[in-house]
C-alpha positions in Angstrom: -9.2 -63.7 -34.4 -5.9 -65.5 -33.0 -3.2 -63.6 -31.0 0.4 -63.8 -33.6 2.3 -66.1 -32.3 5.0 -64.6 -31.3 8.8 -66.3 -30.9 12.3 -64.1 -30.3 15.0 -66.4 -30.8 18.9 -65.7 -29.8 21.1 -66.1 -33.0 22.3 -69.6 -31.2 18.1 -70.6 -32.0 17.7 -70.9 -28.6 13.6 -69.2 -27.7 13.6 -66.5 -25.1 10.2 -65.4 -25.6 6.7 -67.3 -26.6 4.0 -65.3 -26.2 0.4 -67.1 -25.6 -0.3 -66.7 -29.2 2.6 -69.5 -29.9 1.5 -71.5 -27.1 -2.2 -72.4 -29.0 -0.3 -72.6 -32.4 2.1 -74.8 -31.1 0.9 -76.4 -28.5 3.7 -75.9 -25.9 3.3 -73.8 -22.9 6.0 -71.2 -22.6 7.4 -72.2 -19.5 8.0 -75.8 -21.9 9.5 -73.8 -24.6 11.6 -71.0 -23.4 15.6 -72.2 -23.1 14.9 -74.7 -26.1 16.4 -74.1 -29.8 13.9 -73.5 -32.2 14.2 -77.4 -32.8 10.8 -77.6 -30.8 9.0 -76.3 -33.6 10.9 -77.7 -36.8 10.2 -80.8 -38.1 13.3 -83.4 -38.0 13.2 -83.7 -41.6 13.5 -79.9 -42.2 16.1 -79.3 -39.8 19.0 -79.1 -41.7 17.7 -76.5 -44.4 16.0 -74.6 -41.1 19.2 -73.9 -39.6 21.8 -73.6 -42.7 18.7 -70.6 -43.3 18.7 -69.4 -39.7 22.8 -69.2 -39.5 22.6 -66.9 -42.9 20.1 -64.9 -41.4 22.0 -64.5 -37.9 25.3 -63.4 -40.4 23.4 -61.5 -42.8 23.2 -58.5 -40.5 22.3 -56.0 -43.4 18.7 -56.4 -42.6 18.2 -58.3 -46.1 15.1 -60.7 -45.0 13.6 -58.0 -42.6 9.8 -58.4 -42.9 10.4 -61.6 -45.4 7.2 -63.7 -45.0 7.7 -67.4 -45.3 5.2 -70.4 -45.6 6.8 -73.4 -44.0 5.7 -76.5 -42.0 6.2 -76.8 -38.3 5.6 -78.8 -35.3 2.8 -78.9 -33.2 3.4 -80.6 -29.8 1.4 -83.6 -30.5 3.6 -84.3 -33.5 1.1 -82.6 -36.0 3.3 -81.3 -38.9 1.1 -78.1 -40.1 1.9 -75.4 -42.5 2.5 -71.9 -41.0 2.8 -68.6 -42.2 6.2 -67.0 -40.7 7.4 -63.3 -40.9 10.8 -62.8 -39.7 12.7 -60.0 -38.6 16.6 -60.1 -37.9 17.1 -57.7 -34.4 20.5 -55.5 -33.4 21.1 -54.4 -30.0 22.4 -51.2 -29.5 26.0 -51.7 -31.0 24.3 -53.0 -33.9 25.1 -56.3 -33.4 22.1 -59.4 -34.1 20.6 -59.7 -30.8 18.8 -62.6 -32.6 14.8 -62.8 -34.9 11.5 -62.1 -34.0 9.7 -64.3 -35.7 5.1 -63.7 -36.2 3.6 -66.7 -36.6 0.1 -67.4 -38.2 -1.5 -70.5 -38.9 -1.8 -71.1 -42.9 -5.7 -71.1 -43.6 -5.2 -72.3 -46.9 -3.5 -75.3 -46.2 -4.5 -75.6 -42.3 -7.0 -78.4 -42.0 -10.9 -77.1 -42.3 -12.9 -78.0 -38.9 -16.5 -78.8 -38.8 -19.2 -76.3 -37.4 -20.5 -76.6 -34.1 
């Protein structure tokens, strides 16, 4: 079975930590990823709803999409658009404000593309 991916995001989208689990779903190491926005992984023509959704999220700060499981397509590194399965969860640092969203990141078996047997 494949490590989550794991992704923690400031609320600005920008990664600050990719675990190795994200570097085989996405295909970028984390030494590639970490200080990028969340851009990396969204597909150009999704970007606009991505971040009008991320923004609520970051100002939401009542918790409401804690745990909130998403299917959604991303980006792989070699420009593969795939369909992930994405459970988000909205972090507060210790004054209660968002420190930013831990996102767990699973490839979509359903709709991922089936690979022959060796």
């Amino acid at each position: 079975m494949a490590e989550p991916a794991l992704v923690f995001a400031e609320p600005s989208g920008v990664v600050r930590i990719w675990n190795s689990g994200a570097e085989s779903l996405f295909g970028h190491p984390a030494a590639e990823a970490i200080g990028q926005t969340l851009d990396l992984i969204v597909p150009p023509d999704y970007r606009e709803r991505h971040w009008a959704g991320y923004r609520a999220a970051m100002a939401a700060s009542d918790g409401n999409i804690d745990h909130a499981s998403f299917n959604i397509p991303a980006l792989h590194r070699d420009g593969t658009v795939m369909r992930v399965e994405v459970r988000l969860l909205v972090l507060h640092d210790s004054r209660n404000r968002v420190a930013g969203a831990m996102a767990v990141f699973s490839a979509d078996e359903e709709t991922a593309p089936s690979l022959p047997r060796l």
